[in-house]
C-alpha positions as CSV (number, residue, x, y, z in Angstrom):
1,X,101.9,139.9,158.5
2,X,102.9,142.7,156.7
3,X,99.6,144.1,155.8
4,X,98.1,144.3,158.8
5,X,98.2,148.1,160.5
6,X,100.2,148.8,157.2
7,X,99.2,152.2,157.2
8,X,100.8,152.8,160.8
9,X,104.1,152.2,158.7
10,X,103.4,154.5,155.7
11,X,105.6,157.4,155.2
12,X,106.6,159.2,151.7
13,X,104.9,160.1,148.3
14,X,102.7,156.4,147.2
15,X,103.9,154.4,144.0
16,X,106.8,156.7,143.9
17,X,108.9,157.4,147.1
18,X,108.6,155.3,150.1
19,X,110.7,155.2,152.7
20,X,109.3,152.0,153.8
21,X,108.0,149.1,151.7
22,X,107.4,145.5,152.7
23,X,108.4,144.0,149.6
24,X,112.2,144.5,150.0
25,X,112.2,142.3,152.7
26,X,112.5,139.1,151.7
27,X,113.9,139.7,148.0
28,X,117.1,139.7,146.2
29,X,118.0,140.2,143.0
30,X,114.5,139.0,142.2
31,X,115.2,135.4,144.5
32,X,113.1,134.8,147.3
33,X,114.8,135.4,150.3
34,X,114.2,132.9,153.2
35,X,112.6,134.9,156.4
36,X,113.9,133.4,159.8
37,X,111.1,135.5,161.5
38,X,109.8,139.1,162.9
39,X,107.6,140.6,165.1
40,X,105.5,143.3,165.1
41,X,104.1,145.9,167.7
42,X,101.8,148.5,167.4
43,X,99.7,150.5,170.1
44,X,98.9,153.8,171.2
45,X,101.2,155.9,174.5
46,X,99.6,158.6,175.8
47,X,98.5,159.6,172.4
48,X,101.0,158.7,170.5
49,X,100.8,156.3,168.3
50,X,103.8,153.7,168.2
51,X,104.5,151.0,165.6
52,X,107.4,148.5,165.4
53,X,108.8,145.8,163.1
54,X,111.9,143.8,163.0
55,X,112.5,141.2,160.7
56,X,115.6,138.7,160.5
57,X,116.3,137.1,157.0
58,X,119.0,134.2,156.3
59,X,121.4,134.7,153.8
60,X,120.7,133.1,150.0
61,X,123.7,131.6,148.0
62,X,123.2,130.3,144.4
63,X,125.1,128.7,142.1
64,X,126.3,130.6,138.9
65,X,126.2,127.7,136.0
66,X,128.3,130.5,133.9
67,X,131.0,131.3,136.2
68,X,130.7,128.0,137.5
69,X,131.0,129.5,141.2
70,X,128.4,129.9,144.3
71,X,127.8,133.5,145.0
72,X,125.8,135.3,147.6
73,X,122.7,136.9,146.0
74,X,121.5,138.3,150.1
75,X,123.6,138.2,153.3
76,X,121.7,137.9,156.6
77,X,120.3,140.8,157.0
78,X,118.0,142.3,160.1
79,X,115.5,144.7,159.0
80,X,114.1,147.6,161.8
81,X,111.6,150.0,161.3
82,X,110.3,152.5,164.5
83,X,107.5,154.8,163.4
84,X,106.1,157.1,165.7
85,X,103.1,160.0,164.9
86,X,100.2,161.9,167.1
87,X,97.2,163.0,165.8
88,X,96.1,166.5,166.1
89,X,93.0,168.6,165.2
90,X,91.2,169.0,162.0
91,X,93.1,166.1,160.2
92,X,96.7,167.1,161.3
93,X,99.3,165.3,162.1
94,X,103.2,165.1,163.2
95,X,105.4,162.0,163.0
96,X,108.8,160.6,162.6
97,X,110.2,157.2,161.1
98,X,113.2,155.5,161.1
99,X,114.1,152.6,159.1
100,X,117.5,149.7,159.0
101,X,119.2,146.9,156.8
102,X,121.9,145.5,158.6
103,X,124.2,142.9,157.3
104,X,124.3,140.7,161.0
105,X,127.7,139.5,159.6
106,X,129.2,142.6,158.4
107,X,127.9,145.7,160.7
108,X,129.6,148.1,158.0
109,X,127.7,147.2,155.9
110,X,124.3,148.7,156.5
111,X,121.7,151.4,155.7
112,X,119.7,153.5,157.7
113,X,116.7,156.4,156.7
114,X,115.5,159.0,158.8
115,X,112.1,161.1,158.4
116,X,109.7,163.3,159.8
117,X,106.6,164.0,158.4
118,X,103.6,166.5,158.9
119,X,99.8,167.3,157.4
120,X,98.1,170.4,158.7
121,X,94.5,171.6,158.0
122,X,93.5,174.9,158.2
123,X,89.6,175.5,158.3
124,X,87.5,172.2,156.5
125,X,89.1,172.6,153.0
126,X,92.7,173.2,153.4
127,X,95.3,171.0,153.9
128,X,99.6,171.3,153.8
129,X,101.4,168.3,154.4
130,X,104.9,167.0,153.5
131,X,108.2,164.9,154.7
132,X,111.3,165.1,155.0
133,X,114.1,162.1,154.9
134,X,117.7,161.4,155.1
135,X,119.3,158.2,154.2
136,X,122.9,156.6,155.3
137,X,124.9,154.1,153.1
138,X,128.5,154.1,154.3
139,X,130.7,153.8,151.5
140,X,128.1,153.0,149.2
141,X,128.3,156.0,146.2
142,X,131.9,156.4,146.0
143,X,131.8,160.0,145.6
144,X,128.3,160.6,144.0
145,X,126.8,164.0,145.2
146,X,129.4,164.6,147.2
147,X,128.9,168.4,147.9
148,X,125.3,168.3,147.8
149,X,123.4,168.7,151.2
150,X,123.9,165.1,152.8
151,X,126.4,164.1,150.1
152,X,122.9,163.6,148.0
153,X,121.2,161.7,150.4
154,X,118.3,163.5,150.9
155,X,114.6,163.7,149.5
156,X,111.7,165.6,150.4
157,X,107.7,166.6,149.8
158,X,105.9,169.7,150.1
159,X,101.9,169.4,148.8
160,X,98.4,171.5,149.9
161,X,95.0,170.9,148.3
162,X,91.7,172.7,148.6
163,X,88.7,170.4,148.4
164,X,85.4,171.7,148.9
165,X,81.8,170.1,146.8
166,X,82.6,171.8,144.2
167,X,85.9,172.3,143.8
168,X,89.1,169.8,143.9
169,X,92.4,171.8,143.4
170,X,96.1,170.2,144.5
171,X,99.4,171.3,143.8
172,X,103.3,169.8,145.2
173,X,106.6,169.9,145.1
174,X,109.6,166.8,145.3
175,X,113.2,166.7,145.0
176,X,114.9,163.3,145.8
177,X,119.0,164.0,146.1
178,X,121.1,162.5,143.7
179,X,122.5,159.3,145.9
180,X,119.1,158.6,148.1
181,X,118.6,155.2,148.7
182,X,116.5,154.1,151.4
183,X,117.1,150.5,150.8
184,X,113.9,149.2,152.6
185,X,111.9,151.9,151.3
186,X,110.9,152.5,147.2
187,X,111.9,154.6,144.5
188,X,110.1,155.0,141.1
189,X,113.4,157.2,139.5
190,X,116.3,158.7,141.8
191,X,117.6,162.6,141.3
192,X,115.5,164.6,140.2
193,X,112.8,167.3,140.6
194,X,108.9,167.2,140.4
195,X,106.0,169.8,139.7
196,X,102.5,168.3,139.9
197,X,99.1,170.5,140.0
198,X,95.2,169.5,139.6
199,X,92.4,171.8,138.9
200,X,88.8,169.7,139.2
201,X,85.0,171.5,138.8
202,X,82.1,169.5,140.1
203,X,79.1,170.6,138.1
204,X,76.3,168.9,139.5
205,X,72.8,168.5,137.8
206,X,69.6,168.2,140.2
207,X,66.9,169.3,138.3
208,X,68.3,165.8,136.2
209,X,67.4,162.7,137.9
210,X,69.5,160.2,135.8
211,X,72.6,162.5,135.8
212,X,74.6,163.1,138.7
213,X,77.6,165.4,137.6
214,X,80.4,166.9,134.6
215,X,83.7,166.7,136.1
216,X,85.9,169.2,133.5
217,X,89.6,168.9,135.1
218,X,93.0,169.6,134.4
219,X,96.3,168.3,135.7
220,X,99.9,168.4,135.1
221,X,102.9,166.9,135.9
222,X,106.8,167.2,135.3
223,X,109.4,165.7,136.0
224,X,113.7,167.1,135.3
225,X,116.9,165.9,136.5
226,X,118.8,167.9,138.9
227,X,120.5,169.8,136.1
228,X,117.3,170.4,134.9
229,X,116.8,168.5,131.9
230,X,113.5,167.7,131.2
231,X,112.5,163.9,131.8
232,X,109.1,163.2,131.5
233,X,106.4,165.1,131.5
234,X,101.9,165.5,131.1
235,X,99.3,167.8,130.8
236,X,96.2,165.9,130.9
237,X,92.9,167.5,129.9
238,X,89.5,165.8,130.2
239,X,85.6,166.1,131.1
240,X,84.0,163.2,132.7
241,X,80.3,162.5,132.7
242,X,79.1,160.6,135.7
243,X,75.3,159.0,135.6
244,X,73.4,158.5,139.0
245,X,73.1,154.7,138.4
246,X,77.0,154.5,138.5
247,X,77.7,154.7,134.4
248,X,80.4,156.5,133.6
249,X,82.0,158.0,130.3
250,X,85.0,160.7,129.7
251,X,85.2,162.6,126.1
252,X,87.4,164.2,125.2
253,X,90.3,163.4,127.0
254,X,93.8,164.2,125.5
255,X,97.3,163.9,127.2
256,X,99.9,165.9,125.8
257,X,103.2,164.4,127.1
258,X,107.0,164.8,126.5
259,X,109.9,162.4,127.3
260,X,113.8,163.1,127.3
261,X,116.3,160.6,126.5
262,X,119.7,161.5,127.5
263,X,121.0,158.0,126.2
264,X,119.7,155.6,123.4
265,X,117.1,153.6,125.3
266,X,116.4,150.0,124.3
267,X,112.4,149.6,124.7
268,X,112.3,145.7,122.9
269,X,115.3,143.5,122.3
270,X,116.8,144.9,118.8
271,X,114.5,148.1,119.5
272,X,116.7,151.0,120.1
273,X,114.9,154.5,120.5
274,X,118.1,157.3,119.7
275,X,118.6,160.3,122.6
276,X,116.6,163.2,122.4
277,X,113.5,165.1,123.4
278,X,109.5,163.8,122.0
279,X,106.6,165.6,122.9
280,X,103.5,163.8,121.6
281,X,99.3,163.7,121.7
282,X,97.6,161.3,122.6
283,X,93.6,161.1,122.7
284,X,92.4,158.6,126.0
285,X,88.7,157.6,126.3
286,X,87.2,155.5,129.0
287,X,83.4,154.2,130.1
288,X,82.3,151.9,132.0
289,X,78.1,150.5,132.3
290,X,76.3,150.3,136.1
291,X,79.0,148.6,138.1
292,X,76.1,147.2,140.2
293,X,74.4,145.7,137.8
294,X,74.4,141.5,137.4
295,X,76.6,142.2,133.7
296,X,78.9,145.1,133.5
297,X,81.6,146.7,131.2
298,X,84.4,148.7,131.8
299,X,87.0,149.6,128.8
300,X,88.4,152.5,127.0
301,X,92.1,153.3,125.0
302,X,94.3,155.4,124.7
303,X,95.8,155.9,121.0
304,X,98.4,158.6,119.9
305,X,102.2,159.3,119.6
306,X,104.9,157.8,121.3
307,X,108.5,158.8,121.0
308,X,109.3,158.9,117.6
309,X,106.2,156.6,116.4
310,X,102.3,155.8,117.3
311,X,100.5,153.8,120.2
312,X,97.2,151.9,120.2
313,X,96.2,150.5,123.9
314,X,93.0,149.0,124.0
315,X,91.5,147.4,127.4
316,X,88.3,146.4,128.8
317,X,87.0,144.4,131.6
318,X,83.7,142.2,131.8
319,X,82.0,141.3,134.9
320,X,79.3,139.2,136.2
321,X,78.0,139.5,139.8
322,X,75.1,137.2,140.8
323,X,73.9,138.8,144.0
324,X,76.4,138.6,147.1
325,X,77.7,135.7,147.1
326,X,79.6,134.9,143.2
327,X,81.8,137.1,140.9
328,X,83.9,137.2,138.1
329,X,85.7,139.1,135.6
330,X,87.9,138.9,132.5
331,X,90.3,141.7,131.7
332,X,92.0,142.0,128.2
333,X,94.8,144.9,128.0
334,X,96.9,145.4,124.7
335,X,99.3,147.2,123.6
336,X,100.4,147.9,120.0
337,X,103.2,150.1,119.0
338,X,104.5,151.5,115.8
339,X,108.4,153.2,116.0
340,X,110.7,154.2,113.0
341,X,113.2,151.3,114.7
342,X,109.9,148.6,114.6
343,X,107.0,147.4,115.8
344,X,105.9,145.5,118.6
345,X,103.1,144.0,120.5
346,X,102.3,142.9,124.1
347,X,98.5,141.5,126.2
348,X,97.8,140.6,129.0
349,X,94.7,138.7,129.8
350,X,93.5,137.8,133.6
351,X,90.5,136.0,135.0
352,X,89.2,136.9,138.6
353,X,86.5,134.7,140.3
354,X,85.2,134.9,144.3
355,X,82.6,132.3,145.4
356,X,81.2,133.9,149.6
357,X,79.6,130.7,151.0
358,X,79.1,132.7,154.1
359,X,79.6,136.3,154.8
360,X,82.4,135.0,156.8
361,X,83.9,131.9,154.8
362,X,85.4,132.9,150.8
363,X,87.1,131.8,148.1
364,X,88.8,133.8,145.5
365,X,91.2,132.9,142.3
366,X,93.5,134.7,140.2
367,X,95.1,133.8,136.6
368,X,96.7,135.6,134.7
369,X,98.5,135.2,131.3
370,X,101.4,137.9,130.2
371,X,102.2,137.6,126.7
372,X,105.5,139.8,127.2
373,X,107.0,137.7,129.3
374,X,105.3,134.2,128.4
375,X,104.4,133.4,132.5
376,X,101.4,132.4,133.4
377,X,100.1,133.5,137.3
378,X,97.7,131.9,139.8
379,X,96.7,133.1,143.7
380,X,94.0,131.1,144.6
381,X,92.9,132.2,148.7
382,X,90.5,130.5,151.0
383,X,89.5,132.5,154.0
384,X,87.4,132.0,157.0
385,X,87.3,135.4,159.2
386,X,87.0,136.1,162.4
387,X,86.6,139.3,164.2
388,X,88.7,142.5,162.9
389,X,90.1,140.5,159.7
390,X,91.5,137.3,161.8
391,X,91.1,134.0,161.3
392,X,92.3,131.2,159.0
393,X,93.7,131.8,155.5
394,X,94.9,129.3,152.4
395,X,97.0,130.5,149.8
396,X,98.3,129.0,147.0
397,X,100.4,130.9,144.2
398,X,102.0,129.2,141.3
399,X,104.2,131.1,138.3
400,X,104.4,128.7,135.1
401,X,106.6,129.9,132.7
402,X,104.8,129.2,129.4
403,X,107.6,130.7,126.5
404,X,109.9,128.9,124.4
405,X,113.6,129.1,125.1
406,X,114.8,130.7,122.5
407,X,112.2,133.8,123.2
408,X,112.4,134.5,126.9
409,X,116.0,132.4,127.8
410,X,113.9,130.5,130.5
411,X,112.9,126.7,130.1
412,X,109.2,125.8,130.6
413,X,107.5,124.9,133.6
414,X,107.0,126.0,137.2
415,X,109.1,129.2,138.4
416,X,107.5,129.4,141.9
417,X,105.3,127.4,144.3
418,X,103.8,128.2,147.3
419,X,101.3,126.7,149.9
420,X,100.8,129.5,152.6
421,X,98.6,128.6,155.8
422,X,98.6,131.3,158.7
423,X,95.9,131.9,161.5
424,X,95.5,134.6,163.2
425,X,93.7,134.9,166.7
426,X,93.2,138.4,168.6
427,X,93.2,138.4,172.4
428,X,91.5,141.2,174.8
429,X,92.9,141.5,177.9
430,X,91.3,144.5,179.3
431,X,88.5,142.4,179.9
């Protein structure tokens, strides 16, 4: 339901400021959160391109065995979501989106985003695009930016890039105010400001039929709080070698990062990191063999310092295709690091598999076993399609919680089950 015509909905900088994203809708306090049900429209006006969504939840009360009282982890909330955008010439665009959580049982309590958004090309090369949002929390900061533009509520993203065959360069700016909080939307880190820029050469090789291209790049990114303490930040310097059967190996690569504590930071349980600026090196390598081949591998690492001590990360992927109907994979990732406080460990291991009896009827399985936090994952899915991604789907997903007591606080067995059936039919009526 929510994936479908997704990208009608998207609005913000990905994986790190959203002003919409699905997955705070039913979730709280990492519960599930029953969902009495929604609907969804999307369509096309006289060019402009309209999408809604409304969801209503149900409220979720759980009991506390240490208080010894039943408290409300979610209210009943209805969730609202109106984006609206028109496509323009050479790959610009305008838009606007506005997005709501309101309490049904408590009005005041509520929160609303507004923003616009905008990509403009100029020629076939160049491209400026960029948003703007506000967000509204009554009484929810108690002061917090007040004096700032919006109180603090307020974020925004200016970027242009100029990609040609040759050439891949990018650059941006964000600032996200100190008390935004689009509550349906997604936020990596809150108040701060953000300098990114990329400079990629394609050097391309025909007289060399096995070798397709060099890929020398730099990028860098930073990240400081609104008083302008640094936070995190990279300069990332590499050379990739790409071969024309898909093969694929960078050397050197080497990252040289920084991160600023402004309080003691607890990484691992007993593991305290003290305040205070480290800038390290790291060295990153990757490869991978002919994806398209029956066997292939894919692994690299990326060793170095980190904070005030070392890191080894290790991962690789095999994979088996037999023509197009089976695959599989394994996928190992470790992570081993050394700090003047101590030493820890964490792996994760996951097992993919997809079966096509037909081009049209599939079956795929997940598992996945994180050593971190002792839980072991499955999402097995059986599909039969119909046209434009309809039809009937199974899904079952099952958490089992594999650590002792003692370790992780959580008894063994099941966390979560689900059995998930859902069909989906389209109808033309212009016919």
């Amino acid at each position: 339901f929510f994936l479908e015509n997704a990208g009608s909905f998207t609005v913000g900088s990905g994986q790190s400021a959203e002003l919409f994203f699905t997955r705070r809708i039913g979730l709280g306090s990492g519960q599930e959160v029953p969902i009495l049900g929604g609907a969804r429209l999307s369509g096309k006006v006289a060019g402009v391109q309209v999408a809604l969504l409304n969801i209503q939840t149900d409220d979720l009360d759980l009991f506390d065995d240490e208080l010894g009282v039943t408290e409300t982890v979610s209210p009943r909330n209805n969730f609202g979501v109106l984006r609206v955008f028109r496509e323009g010439r050479n790959r610009s665009r305008i838009g606007g989106i506005f997005v709501s959580r309101v309490d049904v049982d408590d009005v005041d309590s509520r929160n609303f985003t507004y923003g616009i958004d905008g990509r403009y090309g100029i020629g076939q090369d160049l491209t400026f695009d960029g948003w703007f949002a506000l967000t509204q929390t009554p009484g929810g900061f108690g002061g917090l930016g007040e004096g700032d533009f919006n109180d603090g509520e307020y974020g925004f993203n200016l970027g242009s890039s100029y990609v040609t065959r040759d050439w891949q360069v990018s650059a941006g700016y964000r600032q996200i105010g100190e008390t935004f909080n689009p509550e349906v939307g997604f936020l990596s880190r809150g108040a701060y400001r953000h300098v990114n820029a990329r400079i990629l050469r394609h050097i391309r090789m025909p007289d060399v039929s096995w070798f397709r291209e060099f890929r020398p790049h730099i990028s860098y990114s930073h990240f400081w709080d609104l008083e302008g303490f640094s936070e995190t930040y990279l300069v990332h310097i590499d050379n990739h070698f790409a071969f024309e059967n898909g093969a694929f190996f960078q050397l050197p690569g080497f990252n040289f990062t920084g991160e600023g504590l402004q309080q003691p930071f607890e990484i691992r349980e007993g593991i305290v990191i003290p305040a205070g600026s480290y800038d390290n090196v790291e060295w990153s390598f990757r490869a991978n063999t002919d994806e398209s081949a029956p066997l292939s591998i894919n692994g690299g690492w990326t060793l170095g310092g980190f904070f005030n001590g070392t890191q080894f990360a290790p991962n690789a992927t095999v994979s088996y295709r037999y023509r197009d109907r089976f695959n599989a994979s394994v996928r190992f990732n470790y992570f081993d690091v050394r700090l003047d406080q101590g030493d820890f460990t964490t792996a994760v291991v996951a097992l993919q598999g997809a079966w096509s009896f037909t081009p049209s009827i599939f079956l795929q399985a997940n598992v996945q076993y994180n050593d971190d936090t002792r839980d072991v994952g499955t999402n097995i899915r059986f599909g039969w399609l119909d046209a434009a991604g309809t039809g009937l789907f199974v899904v079952y997903n099952d958490a089992w919680h594999r650590g002792p007591f003692d370790r992780t606080g959580l008894p063994s067995g099941p966390r979560n089950r689900q059995l998930i059936v859902k069909y989906t039919k389209l109808f033309d009526f212009t016919r």
